[in-house]
VEXDREN-2710 file (C-alpha; in Angstrom, 1 decimal):
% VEXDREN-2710
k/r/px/py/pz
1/UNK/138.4/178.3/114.5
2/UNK/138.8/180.5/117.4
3/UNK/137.1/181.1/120.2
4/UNK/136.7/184.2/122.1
5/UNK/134.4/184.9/125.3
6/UNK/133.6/188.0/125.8
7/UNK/133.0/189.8/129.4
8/UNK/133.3/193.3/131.0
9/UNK/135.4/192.8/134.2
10/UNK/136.9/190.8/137.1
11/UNK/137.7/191.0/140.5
12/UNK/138.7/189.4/144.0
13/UNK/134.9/188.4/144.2
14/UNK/134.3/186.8/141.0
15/UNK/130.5/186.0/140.0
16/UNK/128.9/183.1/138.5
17/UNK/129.6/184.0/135.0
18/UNK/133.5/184.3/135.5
19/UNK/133.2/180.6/136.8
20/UNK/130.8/179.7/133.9
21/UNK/133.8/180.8/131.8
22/UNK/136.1/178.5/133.4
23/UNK/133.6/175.4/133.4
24/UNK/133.7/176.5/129.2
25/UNK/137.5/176.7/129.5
26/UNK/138.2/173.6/131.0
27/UNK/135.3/171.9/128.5
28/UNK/137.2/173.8/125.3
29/UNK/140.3/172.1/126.6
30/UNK/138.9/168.8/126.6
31/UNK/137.9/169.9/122.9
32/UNK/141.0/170.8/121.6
33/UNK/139.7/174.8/120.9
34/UNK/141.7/177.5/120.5
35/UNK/139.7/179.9/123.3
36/UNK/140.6/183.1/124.4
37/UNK/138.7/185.3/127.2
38/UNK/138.3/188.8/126.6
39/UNK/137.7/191.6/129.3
40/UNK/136.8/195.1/128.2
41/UNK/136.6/197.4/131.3
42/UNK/139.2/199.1/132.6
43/UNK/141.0/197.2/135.5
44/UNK/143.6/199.5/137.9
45/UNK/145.0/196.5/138.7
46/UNK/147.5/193.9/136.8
47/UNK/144.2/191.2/135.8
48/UNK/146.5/188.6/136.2
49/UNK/146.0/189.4/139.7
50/UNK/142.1/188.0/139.7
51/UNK/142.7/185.6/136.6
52/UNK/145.3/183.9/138.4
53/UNK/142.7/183.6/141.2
54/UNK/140.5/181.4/139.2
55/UNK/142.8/179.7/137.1
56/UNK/142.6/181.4/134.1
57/UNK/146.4/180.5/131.7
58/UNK/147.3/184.0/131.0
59/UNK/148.0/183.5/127.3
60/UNK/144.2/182.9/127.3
61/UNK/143.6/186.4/128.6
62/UNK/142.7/189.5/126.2
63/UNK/142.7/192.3/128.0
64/UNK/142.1/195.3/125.5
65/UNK/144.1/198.1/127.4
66/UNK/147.2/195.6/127.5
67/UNK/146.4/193.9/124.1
68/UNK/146.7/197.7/122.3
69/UNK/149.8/198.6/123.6
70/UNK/151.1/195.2/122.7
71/UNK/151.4/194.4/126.4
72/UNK/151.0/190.5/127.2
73/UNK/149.1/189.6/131.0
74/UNK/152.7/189.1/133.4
75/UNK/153.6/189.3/136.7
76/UNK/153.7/192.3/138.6
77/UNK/158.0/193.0/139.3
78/UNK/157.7/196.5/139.3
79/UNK/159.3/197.0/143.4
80/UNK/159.6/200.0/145.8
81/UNK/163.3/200.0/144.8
82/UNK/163.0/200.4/141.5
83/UNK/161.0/203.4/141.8
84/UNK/163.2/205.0/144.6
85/UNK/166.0/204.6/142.1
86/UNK/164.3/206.3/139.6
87/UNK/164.0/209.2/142.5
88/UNK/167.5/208.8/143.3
89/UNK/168.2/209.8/139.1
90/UNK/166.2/212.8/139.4
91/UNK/168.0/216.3/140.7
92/UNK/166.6/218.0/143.6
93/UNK/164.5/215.0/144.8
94/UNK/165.7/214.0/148.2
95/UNK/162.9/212.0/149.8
96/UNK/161.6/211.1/152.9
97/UNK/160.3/207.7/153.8
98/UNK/157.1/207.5/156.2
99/UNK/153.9/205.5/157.3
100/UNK/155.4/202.5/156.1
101/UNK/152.6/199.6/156.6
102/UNK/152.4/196.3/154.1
103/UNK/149.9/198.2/151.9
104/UNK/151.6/201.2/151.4
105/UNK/154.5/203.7/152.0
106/UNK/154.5/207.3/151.8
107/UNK/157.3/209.1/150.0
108/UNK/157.6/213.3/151.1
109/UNK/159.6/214.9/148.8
110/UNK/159.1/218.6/150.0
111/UNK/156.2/219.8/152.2
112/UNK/153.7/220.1/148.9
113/UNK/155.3/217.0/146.8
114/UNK/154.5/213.5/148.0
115/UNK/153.6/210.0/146.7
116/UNK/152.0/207.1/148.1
117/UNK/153.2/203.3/146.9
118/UNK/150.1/201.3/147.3
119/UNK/151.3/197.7/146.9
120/UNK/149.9/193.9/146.2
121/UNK/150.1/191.2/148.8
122/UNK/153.5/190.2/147.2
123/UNK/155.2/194.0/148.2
124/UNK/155.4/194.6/144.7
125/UNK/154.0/198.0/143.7
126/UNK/150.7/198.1/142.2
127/UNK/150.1/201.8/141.4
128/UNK/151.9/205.0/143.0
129/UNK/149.4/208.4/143.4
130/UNK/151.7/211.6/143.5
131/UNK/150.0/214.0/145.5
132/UNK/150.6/217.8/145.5
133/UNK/149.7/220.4/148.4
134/UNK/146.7/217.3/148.8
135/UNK/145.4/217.3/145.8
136/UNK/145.7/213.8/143.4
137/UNK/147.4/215.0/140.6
138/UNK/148.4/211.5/138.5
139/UNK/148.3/208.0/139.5
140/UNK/150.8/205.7/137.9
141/UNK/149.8/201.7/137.2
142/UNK/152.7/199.0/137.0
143/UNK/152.8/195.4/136.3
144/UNK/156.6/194.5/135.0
145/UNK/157.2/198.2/133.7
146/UNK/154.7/201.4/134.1
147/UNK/151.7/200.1/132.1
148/UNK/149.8/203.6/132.0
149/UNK/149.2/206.7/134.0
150/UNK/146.2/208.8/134.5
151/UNK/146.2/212.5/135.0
152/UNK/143.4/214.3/137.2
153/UNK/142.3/217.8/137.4
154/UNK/140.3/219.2/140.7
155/UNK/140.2/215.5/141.4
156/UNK/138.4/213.7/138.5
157/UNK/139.8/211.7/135.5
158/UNK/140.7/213.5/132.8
159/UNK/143.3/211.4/131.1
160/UNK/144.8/208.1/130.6
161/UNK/148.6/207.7/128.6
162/UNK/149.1/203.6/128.1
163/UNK/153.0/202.4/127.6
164/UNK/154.4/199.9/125.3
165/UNK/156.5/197.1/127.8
166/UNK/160.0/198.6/126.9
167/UNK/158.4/202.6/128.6
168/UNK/157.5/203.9/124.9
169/UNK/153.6/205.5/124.8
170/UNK/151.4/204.1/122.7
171/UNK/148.2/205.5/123.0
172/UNK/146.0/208.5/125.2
173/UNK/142.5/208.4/126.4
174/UNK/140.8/211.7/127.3
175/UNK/137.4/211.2/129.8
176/UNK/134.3/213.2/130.8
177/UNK/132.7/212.1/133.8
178/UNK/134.7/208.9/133.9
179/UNK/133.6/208.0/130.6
180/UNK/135.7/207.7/127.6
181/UNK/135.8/210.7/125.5
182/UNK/138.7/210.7/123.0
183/UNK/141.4/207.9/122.3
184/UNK/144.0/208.7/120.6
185/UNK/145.9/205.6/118.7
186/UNK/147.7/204.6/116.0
187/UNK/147.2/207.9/114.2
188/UNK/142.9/207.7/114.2
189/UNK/140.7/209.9/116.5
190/UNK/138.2/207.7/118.3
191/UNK/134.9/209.2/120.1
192/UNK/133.6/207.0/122.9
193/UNK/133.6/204.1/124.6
194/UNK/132.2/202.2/121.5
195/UNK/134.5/203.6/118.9
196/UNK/137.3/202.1/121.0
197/UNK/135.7/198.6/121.6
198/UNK/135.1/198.5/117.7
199/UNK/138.3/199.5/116.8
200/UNK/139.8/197.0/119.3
201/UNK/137.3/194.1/117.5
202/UNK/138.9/195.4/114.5
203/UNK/142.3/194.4/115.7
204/UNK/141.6/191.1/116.1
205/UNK/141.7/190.1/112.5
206/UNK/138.9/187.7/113.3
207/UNK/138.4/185.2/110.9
208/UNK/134.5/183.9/108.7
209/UNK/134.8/180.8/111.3
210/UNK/136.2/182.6/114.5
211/UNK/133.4/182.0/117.3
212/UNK/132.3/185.0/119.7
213/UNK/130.2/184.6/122.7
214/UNK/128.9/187.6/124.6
215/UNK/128.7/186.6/127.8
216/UNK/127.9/190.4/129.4
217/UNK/126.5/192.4/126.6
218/UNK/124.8/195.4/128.9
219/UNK/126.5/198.5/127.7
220/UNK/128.9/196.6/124.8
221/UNK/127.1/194.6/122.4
222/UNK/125.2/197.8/121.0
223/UNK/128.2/199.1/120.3
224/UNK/130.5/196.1/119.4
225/UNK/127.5/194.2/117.2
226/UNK/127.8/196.3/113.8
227/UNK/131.8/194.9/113.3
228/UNK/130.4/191.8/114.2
229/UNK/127.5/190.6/112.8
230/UNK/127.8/188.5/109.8
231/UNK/131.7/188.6/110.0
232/UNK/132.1/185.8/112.7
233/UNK/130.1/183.0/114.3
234/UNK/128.2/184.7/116.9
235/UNK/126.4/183.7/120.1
236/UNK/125.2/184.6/123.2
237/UNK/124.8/183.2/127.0
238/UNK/121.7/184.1/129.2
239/UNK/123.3/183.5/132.5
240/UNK/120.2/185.0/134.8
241/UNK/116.3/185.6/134.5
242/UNK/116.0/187.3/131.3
243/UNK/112.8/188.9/131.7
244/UNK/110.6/190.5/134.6
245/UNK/107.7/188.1/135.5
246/UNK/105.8/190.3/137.3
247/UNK/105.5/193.4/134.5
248/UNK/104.9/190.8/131.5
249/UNK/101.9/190.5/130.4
250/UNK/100.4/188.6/127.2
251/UNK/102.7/189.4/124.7
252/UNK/104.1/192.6/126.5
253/UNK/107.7/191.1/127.6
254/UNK/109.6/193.7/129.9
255/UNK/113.0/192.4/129.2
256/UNK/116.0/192.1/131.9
257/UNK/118.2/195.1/130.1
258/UNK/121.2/193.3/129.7
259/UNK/120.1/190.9/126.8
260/UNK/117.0/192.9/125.1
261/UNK/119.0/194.1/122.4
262/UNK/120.2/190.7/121.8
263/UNK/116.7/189.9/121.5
264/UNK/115.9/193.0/119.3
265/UNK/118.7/191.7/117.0
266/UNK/118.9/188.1/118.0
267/UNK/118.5/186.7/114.0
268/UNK/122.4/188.0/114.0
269/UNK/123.2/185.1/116.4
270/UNK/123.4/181.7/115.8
271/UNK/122.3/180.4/118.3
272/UNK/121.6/181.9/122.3
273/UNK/122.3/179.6/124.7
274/UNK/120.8/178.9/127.7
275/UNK/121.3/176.6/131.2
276/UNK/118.4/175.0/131.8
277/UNK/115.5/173.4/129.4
278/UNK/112.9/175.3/130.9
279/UNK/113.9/178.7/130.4
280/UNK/114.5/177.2/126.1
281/UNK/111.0/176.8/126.6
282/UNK/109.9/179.6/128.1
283/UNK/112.3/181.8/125.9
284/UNK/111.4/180.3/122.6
285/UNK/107.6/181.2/123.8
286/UNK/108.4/184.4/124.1
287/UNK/110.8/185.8/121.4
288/UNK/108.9/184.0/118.8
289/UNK/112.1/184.4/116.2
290/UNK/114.2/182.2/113.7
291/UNK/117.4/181.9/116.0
292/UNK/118.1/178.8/117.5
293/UNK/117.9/179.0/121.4
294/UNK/120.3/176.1/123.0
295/UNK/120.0/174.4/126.0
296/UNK/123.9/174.1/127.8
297/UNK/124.9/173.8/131.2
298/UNK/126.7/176.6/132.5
299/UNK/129.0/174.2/134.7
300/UNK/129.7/170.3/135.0
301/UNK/130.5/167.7/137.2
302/UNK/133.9/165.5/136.9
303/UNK/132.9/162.9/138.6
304/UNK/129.8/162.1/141.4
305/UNK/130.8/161.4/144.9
306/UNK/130.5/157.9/146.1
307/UNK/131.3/159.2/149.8
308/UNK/128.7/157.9/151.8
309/UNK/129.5/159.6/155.3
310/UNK/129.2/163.3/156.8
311/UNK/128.4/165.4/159.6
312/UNK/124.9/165.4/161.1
313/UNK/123.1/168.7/160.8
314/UNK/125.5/170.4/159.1
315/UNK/124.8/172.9/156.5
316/UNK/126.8/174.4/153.4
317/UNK/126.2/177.6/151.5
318/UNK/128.4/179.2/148.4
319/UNK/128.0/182.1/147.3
320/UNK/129.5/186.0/146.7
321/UNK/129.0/187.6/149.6
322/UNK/126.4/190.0/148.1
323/UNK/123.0/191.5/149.2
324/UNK/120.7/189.7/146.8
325/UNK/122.0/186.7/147.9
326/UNK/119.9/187.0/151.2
327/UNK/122.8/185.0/153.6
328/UNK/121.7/187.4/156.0
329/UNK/118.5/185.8/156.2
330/UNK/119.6/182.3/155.4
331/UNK/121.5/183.3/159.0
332/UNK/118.9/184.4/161.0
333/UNK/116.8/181.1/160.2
334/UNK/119.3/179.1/161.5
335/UNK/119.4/181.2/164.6
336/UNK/115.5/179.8/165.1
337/UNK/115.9/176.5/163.6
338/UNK/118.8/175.7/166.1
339/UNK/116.1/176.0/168.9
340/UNK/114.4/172.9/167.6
341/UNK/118.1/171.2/166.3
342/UNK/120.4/171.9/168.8
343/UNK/123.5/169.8/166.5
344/UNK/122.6/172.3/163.5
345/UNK/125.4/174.2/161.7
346/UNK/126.0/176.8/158.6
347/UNK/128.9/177.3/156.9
348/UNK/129.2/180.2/154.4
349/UNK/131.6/180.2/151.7
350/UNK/132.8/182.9/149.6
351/UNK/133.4/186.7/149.6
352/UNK/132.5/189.8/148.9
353/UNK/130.5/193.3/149.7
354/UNK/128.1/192.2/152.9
355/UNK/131.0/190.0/154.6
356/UNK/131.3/193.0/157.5
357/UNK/127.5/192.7/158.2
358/UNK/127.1/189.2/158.1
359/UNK/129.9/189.2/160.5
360/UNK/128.3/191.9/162.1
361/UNK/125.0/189.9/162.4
362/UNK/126.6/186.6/163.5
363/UNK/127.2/187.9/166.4
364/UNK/124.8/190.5/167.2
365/UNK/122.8/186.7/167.5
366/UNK/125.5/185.1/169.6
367/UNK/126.0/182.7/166.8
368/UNK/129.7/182.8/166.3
369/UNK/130.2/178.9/167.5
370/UNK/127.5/177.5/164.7
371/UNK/127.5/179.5/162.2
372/UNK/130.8/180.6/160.5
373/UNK/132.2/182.4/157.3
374/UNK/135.0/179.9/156.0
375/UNK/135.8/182.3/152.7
376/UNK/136.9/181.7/149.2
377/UNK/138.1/178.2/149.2
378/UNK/138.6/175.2/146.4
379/UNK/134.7/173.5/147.7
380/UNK/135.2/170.2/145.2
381/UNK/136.0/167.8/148.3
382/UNK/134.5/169.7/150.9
383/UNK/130.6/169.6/149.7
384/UNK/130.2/165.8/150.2
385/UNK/131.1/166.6/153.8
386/UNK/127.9/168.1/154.7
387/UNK/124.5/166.7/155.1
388/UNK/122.6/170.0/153.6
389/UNK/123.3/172.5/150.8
390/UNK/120.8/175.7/151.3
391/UNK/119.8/178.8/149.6
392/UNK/118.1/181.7/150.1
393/UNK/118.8/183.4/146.8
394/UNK/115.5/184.1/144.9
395/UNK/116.6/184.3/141.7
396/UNK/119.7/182.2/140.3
397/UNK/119.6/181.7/136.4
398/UNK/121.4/178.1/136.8
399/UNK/123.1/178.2/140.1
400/UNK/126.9/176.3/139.7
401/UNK/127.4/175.9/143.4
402/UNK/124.0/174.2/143.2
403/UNK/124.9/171.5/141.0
404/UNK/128.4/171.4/142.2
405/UNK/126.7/170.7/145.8
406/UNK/124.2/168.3/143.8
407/UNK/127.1/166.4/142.4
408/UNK/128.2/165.5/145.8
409/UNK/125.1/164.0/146.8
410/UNK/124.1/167.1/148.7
411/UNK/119.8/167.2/149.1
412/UNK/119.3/171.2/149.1
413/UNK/116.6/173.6/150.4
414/UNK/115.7/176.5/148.2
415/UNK/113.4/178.9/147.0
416/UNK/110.8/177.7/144.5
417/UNK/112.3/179.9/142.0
418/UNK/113.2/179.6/137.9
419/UNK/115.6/178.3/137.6
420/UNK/118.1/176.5/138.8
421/UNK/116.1/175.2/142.1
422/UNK/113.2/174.1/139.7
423/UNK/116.2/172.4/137.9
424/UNK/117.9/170.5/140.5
425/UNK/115.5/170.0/143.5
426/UNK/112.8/167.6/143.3
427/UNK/110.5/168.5/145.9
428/UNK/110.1/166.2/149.0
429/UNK/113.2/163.6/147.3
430/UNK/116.4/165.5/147.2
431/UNK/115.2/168.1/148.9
432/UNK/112.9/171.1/149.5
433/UNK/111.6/174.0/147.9
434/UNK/109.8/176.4/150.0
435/UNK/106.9/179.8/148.6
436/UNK/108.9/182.8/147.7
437/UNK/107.4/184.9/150.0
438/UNK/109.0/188.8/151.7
439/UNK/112.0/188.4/153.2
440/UNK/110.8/189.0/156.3
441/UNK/108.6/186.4/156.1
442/UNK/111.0/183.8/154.9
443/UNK/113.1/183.8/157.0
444/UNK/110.3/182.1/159.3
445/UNK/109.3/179.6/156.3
446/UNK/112.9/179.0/155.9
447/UNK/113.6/177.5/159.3
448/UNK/110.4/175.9/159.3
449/UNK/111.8/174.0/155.8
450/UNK/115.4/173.3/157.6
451/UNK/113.1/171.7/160.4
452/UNK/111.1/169.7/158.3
453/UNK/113.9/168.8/156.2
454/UNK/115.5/166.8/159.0
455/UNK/112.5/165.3/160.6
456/UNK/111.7/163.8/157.4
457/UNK/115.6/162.4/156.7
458/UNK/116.1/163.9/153.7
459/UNK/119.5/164.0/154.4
460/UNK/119.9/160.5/154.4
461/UNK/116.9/159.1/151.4
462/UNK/117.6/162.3/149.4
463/UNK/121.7/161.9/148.8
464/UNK/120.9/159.0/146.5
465/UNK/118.2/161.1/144.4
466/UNK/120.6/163.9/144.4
467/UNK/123.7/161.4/142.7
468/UNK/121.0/160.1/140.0
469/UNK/120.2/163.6/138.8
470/UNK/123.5/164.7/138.8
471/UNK/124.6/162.0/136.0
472/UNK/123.2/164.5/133.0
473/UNK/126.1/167.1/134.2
474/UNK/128.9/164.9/133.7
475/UNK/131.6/166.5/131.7
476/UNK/131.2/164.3/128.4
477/UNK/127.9/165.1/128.2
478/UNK/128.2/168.9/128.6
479/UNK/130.7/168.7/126.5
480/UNK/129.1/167.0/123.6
481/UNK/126.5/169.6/123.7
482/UNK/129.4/172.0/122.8
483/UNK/131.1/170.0/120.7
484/UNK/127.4/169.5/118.7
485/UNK/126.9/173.3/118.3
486/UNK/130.0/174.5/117.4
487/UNK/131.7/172.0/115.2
488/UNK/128.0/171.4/113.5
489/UNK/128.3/175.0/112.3
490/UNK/132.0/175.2/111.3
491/UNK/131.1/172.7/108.8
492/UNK/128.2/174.7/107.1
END
């Protein structure tokens, strides 16, 4: 049995279901399954360079532009001197070097020709535009050799050539408006984007037993569920609300977009999984069908923390860096509830789209010396440091940093939101749950509920509650449910 997740992409900022994948990894491992992780977009840079980032073994990794021209995930060795060599063989192209910084280096060849080597942290080249009279006209991608090259025209996409590892092409892509038009390969004419993922499914010679979990399906499962169904064991993960509240009504469910047509089509699944027991319940309610809906954590704990000290008034939260995440208001009730707690600090951790106007907002409010943006960093022994894990996200499907933070005896504020601050805050013991109200407004409720917090010592009474909880999200557990529904069904 094999098992491959499937998603769309990756990047510096990872989201919560790239580190679901991991906490699945690292519980397959412990299982002794073959798993493999498949990523289906387009990436212009090497993946390894964001799989490394979360720990991802590269043999693990499928992605389908390298996997089709028979490319494995490797280092990126292509240098600057390799390519200036590959000038140097070429009559009639003396260059010039300028603008030299550590991202990039132009290269003038006459006064229309030019390129620009755009490099990764390590110098190594990452892709190399060649420019003429200032117009893009093809932008070459390495990783140990030239992986592919696309071709513009009046400055859009119109073509994509992908290279074997020893320079040979393998296969062409023609696009319209940055979609995928034609692919050419291995003698067959494919039209669109869903022709290509089929025919890469295809490839995979996957087996009666073989396991596939759709972990994104917006935009893929349509087209990838016809070489699918009833060929392989398949499932799907719900990793966020999966249907609008406030537009249901009765039996009228408007459904989040990126799972309904699993749930048109959901008796093709075996089972879909969800993270918490309340959204099985409400779930089940609602799509009223034969498939089995599962209850799985999304994430695990290794162990609970028996640390017992930390700093007073300190507070911790993880996130991406992104605008639904609300850190800016998170940050501007601090600024009030430090009037009433003068010892009170936030640290925000993690990256991504908003960090300039958080940055920006820290210290339009003079707050630079209490409230600080620490980055992406390994969190496992620095949560049971803090006294206070807070969110002001209002809608989290299952929330990992939550019960990562909950595993090390953190007591949290939140919204009272489905689902993962229903799941892992027990109002007024391990912490506090506050009305979702505007934003404008909560950002008053929230320092009100950071006050409150404190002058009750939830810090202190709630840590213990918060360790007790946290015991169902050991690993063993977690991964019993896993081992239950997937070696239960490879029996059958």
């Amino acid at each position: 049995m094999n098992i491959y997740s499937v998603n769309k992409g990756i990047g510096y900022a990872s989201s919560g279901v790239e580190y679901a994948q991991m906490y699945r990894k690292e519980i397959f491992d412990s299982l002794h399954f073959k798993d493999y992780y498949i990523f289906l977009n387009y990436l212009s840079r090497n993946i390894a360079v964001y799989t490394d980032l979360m720990g991802y073994p590269r043999n693990k990794i499928i992605g389908i532009y390298n996997f089709l021209s028979h490319r494995t995930t490797e280092n990126s060795t292509f240098t600057i001197e390799n390519f200036l060599e590959c000038l140097d063989n070429q009559s009639n192209r003396n260059y010039e070097l300028l603008n030299q910084t550590d991202q990039s280096i132009e290269v003038k060849i006459n006064q229309m020709d030019r390129y620009k080597i755009w490099l990764l942290k390590s110098g190594v080249v990452d892709r190399i535009d060649y420019i003429v009279n200032n117009s893009l006209v093809s932008v070459s991608h390495y990783d140990k050799t030239l992986n592919n090259v696309e071709e513009y025209h009046n400055g859009k996409l119109i073509k994509r050539t992908f290279y074997e590892i020893n320079g040979n092409p393998c296969y062409e892509q023609f696009y319209v408006n940055n979609e995928i038009s034609v692919t050419f390969i291995d003698g067959q004419i494919l039209y669109g984007k869903m022709a290509f993922y089929q025919y890469f499914f295809q490839q995979l010679n996957l087996q009666q037993n073989d396991v596939v979990i759709i972990d994104r399906p917006l935009d893929v499962i349509e087209g990838i569920l016809p070489v699918l169904a009833n060929k392989v064991r398949l499932f799907s993960v719900v990793h966020a609300e999966h249907y609008n509240e406030n537009l249901s009504k009765g039996r009228h469910i408007l459904w989040n977009n990126n799972y309904e047509y699993i749930f048109d089509y959901a008796d093709y699944f075996e089972a879909i999984i969800v993270a918490t027991d309340r959204q099985n319940r409400i779930l089940t309610q609602q799509l009223n069908k034969n498939t089995e809906i599962k209850t799985i954590p999304v994430g695990y704990i290794n162990k609970i923390s028996q640390n017992h000290t930390y700093k007073p008034f300190s507070m911790i939260t993880a996130s991406r860096l992104a605008i639904e995440k609300h850190i800016d208001v998170l940050i501007k009730a601090t600024v009030i509830a430090k009037t009433k707690l003068p010892s009170l600090t936030l640290d925000i951790y993690g990256e991504g789209g908003e960090r300039s106007k958080l940055e920006a907002l820290i210290k339009k409010y003079d707050a630079g010396n209490f409230i600080k943006l620490c980055g992406h960093q390994d969190l496992s022994k620095i949560y049971e440091h803090y006294s206070l894990y807070i969110s002001a996200s209002t809608s989290e499907g299952f929330g990992l940093s939550l019960l990562e933070a909950m595993g090390a005896g953190l007591p949290q504020i939140g919204v009272d939101v489905d689902y993962g601050n229903r799941e892992f805050i027990q109002n007024g013991h391990n912490g506090l749950l506050f009305e979702k109200v505007d934003l404008q407004t909560m950002l008053y409720v929230m320092s009100e509920s950071i006050v409150s917090f404190y002058d009750q010592h939830l810090d202190e009474t709630g840590r213990k509650v918060a360790k007790l909880k946290a015991k169902a999200y050991l690993k063993q557990n977690v991964a019993s449910m896993w081992s239950d529904l997937l070696e239960k069904g490879s029996e059958a």
